[in-house]
MDAnalysis code that builds the backbone (N, CA, C; Angstrom):
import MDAnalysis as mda
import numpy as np

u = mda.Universe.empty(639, n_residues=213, atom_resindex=np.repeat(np.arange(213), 3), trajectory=True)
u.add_TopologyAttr("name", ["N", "CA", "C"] * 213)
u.add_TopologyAttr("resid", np.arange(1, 214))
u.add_TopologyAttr("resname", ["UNK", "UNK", "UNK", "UNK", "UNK", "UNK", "UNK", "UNK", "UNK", "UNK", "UNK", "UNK", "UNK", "UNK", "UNK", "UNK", "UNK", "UNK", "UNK", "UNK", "UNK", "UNK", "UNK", "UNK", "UNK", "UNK", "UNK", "UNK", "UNK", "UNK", "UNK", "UNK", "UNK", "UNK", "UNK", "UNK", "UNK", "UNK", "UNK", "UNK", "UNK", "UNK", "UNK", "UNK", "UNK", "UNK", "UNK", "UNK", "UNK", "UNK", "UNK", "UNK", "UNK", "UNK", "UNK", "UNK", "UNK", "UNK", "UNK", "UNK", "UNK", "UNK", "UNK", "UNK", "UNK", "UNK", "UNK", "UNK", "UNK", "UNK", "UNK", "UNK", "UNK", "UNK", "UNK", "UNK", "UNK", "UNK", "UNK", "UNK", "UNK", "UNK", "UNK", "UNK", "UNK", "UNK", "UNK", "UNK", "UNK", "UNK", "UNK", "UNK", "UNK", "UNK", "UNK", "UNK", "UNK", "UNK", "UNK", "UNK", "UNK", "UNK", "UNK", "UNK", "UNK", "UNK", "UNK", "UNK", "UNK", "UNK", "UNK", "UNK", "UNK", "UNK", "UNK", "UNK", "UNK", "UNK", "UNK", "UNK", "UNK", "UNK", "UNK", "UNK", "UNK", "UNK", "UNK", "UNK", "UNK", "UNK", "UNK", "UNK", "UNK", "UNK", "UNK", "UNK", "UNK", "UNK", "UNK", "UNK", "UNK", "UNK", "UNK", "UNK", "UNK", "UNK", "UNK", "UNK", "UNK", "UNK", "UNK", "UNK", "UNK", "UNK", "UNK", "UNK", "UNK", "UNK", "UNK", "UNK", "UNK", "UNK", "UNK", "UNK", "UNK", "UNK", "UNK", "UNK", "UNK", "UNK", "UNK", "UNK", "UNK", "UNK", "UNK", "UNK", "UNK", "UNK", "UNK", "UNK", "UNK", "UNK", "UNK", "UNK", "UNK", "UNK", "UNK", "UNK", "UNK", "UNK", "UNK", "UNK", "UNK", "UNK", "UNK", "UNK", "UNK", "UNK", "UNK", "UNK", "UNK", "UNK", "UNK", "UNK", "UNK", "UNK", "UNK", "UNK", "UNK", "UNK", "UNK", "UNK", "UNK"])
u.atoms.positions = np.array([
    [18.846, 10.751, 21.754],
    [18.328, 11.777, 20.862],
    [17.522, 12.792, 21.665],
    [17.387, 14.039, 21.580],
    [16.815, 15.071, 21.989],
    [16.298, 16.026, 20.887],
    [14.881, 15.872, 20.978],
    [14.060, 16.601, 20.204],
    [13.512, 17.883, 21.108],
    [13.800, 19.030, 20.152],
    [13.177, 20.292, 21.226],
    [12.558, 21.262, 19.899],
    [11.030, 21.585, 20.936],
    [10.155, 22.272, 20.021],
    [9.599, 23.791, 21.024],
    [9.972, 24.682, 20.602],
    [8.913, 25.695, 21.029],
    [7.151, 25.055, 21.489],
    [6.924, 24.210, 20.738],
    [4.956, 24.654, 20.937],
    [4.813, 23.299, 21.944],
    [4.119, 22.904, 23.243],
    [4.072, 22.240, 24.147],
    [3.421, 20.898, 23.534],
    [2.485, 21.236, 22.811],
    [1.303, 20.444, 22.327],
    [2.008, 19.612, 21.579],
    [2.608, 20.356, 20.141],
    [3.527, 19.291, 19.347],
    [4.276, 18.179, 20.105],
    [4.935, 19.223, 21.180],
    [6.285, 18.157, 22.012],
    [4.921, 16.919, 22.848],
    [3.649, 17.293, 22.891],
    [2.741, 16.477, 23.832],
    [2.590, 15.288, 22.822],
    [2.136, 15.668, 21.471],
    [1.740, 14.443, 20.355],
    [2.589, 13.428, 20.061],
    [4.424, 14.495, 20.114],
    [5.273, 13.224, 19.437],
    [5.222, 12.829, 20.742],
    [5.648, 12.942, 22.051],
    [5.701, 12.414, 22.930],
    [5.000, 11.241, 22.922],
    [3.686, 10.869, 22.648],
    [2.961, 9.950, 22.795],
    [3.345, 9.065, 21.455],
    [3.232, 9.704, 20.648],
    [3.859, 8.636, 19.096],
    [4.825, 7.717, 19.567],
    [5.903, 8.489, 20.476],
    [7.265, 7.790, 21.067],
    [6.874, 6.705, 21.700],
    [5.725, 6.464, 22.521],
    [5.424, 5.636, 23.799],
    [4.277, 4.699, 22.795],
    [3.809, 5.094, 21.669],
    [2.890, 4.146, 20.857],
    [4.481, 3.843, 20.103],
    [5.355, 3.871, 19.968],
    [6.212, 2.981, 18.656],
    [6.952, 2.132, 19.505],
    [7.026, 2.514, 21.496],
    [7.814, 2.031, 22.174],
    [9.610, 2.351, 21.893],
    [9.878, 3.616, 21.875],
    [11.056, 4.310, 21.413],
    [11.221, 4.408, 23.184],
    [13.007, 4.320, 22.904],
    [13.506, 4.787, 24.552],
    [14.992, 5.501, 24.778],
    [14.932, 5.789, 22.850],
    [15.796, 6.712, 23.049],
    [15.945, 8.000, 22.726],
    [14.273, 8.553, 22.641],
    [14.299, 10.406, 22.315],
    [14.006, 10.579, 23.696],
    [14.471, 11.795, 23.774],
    [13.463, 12.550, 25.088],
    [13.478, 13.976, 24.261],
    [12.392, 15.003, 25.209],
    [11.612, 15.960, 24.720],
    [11.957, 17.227, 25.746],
    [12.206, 18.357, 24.750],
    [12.391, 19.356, 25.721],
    [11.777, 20.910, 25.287],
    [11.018, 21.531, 25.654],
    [10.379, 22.750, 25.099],
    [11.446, 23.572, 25.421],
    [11.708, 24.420, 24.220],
    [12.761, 25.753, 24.145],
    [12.578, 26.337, 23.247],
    [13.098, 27.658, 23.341],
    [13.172, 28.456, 22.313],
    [14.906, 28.060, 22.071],
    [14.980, 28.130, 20.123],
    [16.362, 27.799, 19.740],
    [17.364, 28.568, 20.125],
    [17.134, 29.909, 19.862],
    [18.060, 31.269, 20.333],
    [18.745, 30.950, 21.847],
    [17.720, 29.968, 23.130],
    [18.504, 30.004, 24.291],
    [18.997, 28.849, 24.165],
    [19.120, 28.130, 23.217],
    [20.296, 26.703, 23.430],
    [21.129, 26.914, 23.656],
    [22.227, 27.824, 23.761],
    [23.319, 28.466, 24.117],
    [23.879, 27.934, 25.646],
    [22.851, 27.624, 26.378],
    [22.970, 27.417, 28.205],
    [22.495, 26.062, 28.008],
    [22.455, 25.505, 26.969],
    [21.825, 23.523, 27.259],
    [23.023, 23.048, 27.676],
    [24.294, 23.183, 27.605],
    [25.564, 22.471, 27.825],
    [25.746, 20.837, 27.509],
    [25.119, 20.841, 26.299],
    [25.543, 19.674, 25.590],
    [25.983, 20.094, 24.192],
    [26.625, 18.868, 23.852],
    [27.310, 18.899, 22.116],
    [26.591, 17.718, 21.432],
    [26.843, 17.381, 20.333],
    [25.802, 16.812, 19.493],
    [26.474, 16.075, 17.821],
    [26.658, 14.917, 17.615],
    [27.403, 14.841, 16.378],
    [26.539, 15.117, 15.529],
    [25.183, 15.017, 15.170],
    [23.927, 15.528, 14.095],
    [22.999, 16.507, 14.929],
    [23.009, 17.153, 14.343],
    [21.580, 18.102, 14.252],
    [20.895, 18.401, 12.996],
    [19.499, 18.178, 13.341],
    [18.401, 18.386, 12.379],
    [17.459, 19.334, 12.898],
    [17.793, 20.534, 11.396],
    [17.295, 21.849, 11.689],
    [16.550, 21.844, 10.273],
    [15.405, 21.298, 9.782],
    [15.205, 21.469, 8.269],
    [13.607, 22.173, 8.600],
    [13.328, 23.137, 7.939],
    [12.136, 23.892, 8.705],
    [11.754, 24.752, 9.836],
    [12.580, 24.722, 10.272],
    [12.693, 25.674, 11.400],
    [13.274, 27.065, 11.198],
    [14.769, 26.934, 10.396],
    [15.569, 28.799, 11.038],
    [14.987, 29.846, 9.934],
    [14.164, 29.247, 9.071],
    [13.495, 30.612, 8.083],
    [12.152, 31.306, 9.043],
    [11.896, 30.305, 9.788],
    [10.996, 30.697, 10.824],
    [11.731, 32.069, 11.644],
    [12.650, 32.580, 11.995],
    [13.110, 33.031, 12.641],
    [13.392, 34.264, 12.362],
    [13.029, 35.408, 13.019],
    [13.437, 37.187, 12.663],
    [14.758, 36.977, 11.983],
    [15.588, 36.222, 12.457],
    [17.330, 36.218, 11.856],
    [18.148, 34.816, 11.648],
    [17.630, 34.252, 10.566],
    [18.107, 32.118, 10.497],
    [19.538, 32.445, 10.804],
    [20.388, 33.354, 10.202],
    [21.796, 33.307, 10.916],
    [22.267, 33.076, 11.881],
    [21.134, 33.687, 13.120],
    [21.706, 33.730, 13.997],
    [21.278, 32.592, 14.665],
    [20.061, 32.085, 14.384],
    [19.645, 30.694, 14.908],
    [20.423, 29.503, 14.659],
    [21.200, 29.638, 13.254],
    [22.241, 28.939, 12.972],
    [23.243, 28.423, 13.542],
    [23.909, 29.827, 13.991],
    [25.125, 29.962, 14.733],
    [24.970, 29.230, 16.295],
    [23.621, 29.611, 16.268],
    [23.372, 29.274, 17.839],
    [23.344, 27.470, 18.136],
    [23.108, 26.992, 17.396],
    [23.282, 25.723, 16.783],
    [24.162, 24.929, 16.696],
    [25.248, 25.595, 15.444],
    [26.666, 25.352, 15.419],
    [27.619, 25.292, 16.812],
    [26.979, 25.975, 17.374],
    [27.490, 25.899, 18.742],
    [27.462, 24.575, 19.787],
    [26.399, 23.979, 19.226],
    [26.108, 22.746, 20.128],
    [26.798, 21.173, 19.459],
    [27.260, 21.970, 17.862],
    [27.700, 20.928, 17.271],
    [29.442, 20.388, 17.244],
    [29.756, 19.078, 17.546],
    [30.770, 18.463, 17.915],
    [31.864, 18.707, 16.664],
    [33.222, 18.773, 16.966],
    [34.052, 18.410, 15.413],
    [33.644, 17.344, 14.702],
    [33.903, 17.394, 13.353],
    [33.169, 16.882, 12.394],
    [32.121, 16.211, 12.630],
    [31.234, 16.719, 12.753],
    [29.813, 16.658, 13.014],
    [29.359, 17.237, 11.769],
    [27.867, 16.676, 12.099],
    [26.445, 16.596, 10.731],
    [25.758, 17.444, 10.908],
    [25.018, 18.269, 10.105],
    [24.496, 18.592, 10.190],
    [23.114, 18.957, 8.885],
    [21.998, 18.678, 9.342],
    [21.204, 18.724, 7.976],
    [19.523, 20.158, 8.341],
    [19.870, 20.823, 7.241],
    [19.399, 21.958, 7.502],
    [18.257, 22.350, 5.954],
    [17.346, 22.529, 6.459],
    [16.114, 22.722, 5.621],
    [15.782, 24.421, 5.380],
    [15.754, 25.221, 4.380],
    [15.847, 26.600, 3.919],
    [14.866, 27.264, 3.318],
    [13.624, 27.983, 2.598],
    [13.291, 28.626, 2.112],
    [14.430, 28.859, 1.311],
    [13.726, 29.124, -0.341],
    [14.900, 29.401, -1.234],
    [13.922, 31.110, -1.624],
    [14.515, 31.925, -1.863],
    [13.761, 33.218, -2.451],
    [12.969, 33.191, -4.217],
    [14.089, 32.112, -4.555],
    [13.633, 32.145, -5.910],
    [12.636, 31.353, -6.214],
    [12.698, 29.777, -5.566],
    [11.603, 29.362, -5.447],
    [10.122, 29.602, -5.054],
    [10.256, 30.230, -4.247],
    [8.696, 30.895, -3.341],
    [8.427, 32.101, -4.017],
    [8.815, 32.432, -4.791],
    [8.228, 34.099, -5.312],
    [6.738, 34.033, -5.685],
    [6.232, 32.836, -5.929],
    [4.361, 32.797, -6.074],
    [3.903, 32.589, -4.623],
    [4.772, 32.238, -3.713],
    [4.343, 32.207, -2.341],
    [4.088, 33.507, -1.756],
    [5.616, 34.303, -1.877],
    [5.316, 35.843, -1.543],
    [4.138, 36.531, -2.471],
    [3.704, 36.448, -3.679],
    [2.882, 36.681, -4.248],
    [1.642, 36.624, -3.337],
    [1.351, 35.346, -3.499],
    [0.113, 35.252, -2.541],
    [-0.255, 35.360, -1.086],
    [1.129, 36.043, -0.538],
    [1.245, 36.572, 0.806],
    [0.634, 37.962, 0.420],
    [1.319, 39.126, -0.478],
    [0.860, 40.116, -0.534],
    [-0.855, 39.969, -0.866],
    [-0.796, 38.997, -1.983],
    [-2.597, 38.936, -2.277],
    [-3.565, 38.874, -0.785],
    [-2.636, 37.951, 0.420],
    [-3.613, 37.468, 1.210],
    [-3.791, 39.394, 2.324],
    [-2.271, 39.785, 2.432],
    [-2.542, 41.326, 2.979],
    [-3.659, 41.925, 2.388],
    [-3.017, 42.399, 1.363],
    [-3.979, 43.419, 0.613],
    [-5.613, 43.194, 0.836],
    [-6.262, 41.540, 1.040],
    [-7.326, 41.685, 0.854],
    [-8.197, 40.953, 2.284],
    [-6.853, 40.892, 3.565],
    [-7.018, 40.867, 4.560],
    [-8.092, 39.693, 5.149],
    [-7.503, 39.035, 4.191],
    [-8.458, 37.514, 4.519],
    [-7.630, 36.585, 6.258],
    [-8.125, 36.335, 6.991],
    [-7.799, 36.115, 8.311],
    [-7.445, 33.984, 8.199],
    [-6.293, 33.885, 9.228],
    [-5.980, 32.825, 9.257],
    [-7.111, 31.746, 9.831],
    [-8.343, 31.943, 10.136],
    [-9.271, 31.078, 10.226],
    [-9.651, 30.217, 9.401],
    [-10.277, 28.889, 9.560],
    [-10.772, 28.016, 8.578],
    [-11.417, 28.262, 7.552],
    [-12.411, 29.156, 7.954],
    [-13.633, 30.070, 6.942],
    [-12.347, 30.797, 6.350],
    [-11.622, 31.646, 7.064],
    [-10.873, 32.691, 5.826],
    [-9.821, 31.954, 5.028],
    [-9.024, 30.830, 5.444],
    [-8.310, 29.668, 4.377],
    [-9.124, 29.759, 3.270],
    [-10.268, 28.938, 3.481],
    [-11.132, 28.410, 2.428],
    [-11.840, 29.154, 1.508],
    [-11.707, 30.804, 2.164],
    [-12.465, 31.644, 1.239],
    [-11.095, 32.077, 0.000],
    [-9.522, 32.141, 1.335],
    [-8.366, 32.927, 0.337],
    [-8.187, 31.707, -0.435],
    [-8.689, 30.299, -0.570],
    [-8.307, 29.060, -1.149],
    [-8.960, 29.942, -2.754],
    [-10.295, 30.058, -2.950],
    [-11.180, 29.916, -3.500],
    [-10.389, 31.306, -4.255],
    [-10.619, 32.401, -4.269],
    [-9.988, 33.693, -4.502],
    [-8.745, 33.307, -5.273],
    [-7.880, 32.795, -4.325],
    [-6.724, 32.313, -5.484],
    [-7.078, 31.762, -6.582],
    [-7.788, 30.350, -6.742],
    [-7.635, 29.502, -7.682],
    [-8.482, 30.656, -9.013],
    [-8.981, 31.316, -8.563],
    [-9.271, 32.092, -9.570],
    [-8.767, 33.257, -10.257],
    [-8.051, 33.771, -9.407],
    [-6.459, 34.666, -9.745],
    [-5.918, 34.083, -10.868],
    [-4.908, 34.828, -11.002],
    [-3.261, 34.117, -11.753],
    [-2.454, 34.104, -11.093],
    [-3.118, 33.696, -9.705],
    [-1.673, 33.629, -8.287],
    [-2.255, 31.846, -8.413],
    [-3.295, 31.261, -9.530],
    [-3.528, 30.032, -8.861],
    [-2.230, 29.073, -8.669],
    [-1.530, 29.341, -9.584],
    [-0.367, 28.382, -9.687],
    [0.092, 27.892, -8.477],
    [-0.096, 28.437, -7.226],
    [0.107, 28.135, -5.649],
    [-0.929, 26.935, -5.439],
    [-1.639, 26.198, -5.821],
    [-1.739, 25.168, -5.675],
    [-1.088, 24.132, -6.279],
    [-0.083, 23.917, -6.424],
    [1.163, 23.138, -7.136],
    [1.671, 22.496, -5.906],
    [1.376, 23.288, -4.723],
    [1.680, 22.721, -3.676],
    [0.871, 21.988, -2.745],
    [1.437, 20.685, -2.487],
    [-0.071, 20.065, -1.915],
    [-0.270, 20.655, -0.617],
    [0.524, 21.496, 0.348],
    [-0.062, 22.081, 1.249],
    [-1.223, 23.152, 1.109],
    [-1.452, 23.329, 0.169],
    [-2.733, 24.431, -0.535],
    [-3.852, 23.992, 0.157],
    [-4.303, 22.461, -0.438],
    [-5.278, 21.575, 0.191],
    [-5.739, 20.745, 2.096],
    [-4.728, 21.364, 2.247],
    [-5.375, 21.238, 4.021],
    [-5.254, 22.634, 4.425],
    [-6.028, 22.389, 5.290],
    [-6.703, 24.027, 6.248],
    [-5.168, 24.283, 7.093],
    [-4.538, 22.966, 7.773],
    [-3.436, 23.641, 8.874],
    [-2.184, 23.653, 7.827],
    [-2.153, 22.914, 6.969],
    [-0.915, 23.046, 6.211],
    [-1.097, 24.599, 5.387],
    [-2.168, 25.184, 4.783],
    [-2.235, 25.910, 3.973],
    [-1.636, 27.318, 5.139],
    [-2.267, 27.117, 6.202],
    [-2.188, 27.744, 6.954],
    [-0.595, 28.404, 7.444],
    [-0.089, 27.222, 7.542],
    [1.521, 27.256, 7.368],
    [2.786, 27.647, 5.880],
    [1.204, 27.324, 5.241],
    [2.388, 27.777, 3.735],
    [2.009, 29.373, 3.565],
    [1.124, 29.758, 3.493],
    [0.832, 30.776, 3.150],
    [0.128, 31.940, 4.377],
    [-0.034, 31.692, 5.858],
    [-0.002, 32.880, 6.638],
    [0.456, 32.848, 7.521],
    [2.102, 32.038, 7.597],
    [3.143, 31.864, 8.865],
    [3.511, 33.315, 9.475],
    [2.984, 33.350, 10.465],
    [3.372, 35.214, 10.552],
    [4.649, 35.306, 10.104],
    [5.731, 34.541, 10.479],
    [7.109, 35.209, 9.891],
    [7.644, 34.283, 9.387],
    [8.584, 34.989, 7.773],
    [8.885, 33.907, 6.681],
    [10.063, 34.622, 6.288],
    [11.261, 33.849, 6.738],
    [12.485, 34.496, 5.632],
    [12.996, 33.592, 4.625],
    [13.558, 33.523, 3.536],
    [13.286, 33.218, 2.289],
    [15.254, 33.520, 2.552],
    [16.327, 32.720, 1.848],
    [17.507, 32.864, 1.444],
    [17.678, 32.407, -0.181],
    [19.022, 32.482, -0.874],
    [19.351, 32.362, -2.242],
    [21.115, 31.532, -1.429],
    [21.311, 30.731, -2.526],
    [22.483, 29.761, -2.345],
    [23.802, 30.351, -2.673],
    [24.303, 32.085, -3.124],
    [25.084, 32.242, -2.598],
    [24.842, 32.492, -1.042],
    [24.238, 33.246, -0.227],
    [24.194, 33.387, 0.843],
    [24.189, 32.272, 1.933],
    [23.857, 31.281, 1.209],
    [24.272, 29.859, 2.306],
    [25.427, 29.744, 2.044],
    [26.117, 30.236, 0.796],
    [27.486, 30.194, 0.525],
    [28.394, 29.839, 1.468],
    [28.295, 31.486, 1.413],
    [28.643, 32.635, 2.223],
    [28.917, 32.240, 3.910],
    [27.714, 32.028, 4.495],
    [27.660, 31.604, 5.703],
    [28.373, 30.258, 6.131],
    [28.349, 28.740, 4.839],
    [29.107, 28.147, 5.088],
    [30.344, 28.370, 5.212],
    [31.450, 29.035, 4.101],
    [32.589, 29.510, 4.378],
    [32.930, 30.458, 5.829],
    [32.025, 31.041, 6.132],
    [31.996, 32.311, 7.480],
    [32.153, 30.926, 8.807],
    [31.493, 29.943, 8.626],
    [31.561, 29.174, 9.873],
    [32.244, 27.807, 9.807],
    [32.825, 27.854, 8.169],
    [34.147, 26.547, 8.509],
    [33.356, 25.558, 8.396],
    [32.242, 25.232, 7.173],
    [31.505, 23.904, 7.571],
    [31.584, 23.543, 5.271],
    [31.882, 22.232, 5.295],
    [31.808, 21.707, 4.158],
    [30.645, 21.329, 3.613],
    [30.304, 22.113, 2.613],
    [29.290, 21.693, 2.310],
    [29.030, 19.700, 1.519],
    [28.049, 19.006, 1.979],
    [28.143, 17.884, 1.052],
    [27.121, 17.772, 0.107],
    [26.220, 18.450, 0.127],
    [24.941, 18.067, -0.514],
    [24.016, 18.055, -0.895],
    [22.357, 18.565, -1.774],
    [21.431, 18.787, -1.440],
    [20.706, 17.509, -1.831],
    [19.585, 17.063, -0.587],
    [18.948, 15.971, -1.027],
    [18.269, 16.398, -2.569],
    [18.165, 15.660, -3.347],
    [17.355, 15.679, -4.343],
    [16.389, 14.897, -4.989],
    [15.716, 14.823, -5.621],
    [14.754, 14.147, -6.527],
    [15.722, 13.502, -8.290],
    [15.266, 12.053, -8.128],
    [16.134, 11.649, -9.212],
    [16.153, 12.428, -10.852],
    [14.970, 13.066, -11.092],
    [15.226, 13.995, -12.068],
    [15.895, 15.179, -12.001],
    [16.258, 15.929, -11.186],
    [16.844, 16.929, -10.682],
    [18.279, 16.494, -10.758],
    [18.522, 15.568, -9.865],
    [20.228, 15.030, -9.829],
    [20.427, 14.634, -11.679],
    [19.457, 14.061, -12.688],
    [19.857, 14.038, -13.694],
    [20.129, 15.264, -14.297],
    [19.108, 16.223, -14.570],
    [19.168, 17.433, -14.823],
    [20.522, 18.041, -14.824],
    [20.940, 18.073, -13.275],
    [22.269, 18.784, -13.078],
    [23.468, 18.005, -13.662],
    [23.442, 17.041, -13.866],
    [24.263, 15.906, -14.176],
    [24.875, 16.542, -15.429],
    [23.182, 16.222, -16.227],
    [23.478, 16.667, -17.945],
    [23.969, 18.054, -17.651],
    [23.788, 19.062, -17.096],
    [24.435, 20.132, -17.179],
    [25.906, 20.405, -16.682],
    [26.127, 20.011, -15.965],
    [27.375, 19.950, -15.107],
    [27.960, 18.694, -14.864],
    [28.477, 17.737, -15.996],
    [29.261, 16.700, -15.867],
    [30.492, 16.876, -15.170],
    [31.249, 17.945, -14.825],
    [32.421, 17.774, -14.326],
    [32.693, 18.233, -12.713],
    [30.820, 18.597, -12.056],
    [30.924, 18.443, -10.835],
    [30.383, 17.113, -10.619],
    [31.076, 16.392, -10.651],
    [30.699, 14.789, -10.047],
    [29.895, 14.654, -8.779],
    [30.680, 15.050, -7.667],
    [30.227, 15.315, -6.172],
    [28.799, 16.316, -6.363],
    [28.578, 16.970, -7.058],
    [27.344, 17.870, -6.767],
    [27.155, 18.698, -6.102],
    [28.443, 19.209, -6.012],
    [28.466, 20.256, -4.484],
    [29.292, 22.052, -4.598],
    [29.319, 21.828, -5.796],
    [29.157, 22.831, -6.536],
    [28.350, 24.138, -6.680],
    [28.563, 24.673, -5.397],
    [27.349, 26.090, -4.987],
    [27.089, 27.075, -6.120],
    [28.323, 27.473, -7.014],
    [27.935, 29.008, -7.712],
    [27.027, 27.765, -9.077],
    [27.299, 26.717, -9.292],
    [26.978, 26.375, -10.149],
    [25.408, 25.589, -9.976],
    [24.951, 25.169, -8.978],
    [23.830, 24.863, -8.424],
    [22.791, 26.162, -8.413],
    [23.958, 27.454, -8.082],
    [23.123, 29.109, -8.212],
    [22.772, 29.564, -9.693],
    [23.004, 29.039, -10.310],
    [23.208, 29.149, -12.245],
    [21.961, 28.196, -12.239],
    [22.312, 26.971, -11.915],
    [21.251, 25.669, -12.337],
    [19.943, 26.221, -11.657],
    [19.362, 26.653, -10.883],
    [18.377, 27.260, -10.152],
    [17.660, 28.371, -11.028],
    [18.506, 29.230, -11.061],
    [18.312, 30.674, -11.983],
    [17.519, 30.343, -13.189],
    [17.635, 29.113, -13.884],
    [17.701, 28.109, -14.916],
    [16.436, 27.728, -14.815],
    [16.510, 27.055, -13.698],
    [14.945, 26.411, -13.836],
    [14.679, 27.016, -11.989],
    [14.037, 27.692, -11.766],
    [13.245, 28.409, -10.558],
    [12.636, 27.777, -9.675],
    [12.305, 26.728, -9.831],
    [11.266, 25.569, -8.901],
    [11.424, 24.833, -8.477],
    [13.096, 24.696, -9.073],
    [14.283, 23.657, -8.176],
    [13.853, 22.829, -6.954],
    [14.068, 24.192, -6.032],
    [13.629, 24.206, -4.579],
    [12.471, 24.397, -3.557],
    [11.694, 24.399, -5.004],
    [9.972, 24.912, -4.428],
    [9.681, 24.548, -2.881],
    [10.028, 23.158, -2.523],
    [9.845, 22.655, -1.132],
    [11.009, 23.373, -0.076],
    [12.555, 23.474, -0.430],
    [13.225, 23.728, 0.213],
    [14.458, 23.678, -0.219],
    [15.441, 24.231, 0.251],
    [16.623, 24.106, 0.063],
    [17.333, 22.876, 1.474],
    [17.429, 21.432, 1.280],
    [17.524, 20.295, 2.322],
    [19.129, 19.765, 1.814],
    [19.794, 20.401, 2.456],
    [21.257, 20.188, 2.193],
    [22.198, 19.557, 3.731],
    [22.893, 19.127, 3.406],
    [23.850, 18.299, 4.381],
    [25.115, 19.035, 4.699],
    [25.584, 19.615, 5.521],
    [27.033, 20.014, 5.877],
    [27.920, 19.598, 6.970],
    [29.178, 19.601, 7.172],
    [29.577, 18.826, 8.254],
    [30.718, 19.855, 8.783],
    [31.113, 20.040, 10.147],
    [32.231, 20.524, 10.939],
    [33.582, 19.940, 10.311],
    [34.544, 21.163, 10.215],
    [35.877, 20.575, 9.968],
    [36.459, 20.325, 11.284],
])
């Protein structure tokens, strides 16, 4: 297994987690994703869930990816949904406009400010309540946000089957009762309907499974 992180420190912590669980089969490599292109390895899974919304362009971080991945190969990929986060972008513009700074003191002051808004509803998320998580939900310098035709889209563009989105057992009922005659669940325009439907679907993410033909 090969785990690779941009930030040194992260790759320093799991590193040591690895050597406290006595693991001997990750190793660790600092990169940026965009130059995986020159790693010259292939890969039957990759796990990308949180990472390519991070990115000026997830497409292309994608692709760059797909590249390392073997025929029928796995792949499991974690998304920003647009429809879900719209109280997130909300309270992104709230945090501009009133130029509260990613420091501990300024978390705790934009904490406080919100809950008294009608942007409070952003504490629904338990990352609200820690200083580094809040930090990450709400002043990641860069955040791109997609909608499930456009993963569509991109799946068909790169030849990959979709299988899946992890879900929560009320959710898989939900869709169930609505859509008895997609059995498999894999049903994109109709998952884009079921969403539209209820908005919060994906509040955490869009965590779906696809595989190489």
């Amino acid at each position: 297994m090969l785990a690779i992180d941009l930030s040194l420190g992260s790759l320093a912590y799991a590193a040591r987690k690895t050597r406290e669980l006595g693991l001997q089969n990750i190793e660790y490599a600092q990169a940026d994703l965009l130059a995986l292109g020159s790693l010259g390895r292939s890969f039957d899974l990759i796990d990308a869930s949180g990472v390519l919304h991070h990115l000026a362009d997830p497409e292309a971080g994608w692709r760059t990816l797909l590249a390392l991945l073997r025929p029928r190969g796995l792949m499991r990929v974690g998304l920003y949904s647009e429809l879900a986060r719209a109280d997130i972008v909300a309270a992104r513009g709230f945090i501009a406009e009133r130029g509260f700074e990613p420091t501990t003191a300024g978390i705790r002051r934009c904490r406080q400010e919100l809950l008294a808004s009608p942007l409070r509803a952003v504490s629904r998320y338990h990352d609200f309540f820690s200083t580094s998580e809040c930090r990450d939900l709400l002043f990641h310098v860069q955040e791109r946000r997609l909608t499930i035709p456009q993963i569509k889209r991109f799946l068909a563009e790169q030849n990959l089957n979709f299988i899946g989105f992890e879900l929560d057992v009320a959710t898989r009922q939900a869709y169930r009762e609505r859509n008895p005659d997609d059995r498999a669940m894999t049903n994109l325009d109709r998952w884009d309907v079921f969403e539209a439907e209820r908005p919060v679907t994906f509040s955490a993410m869009y965590q779906f499974w696809a595989q190489r033909d």
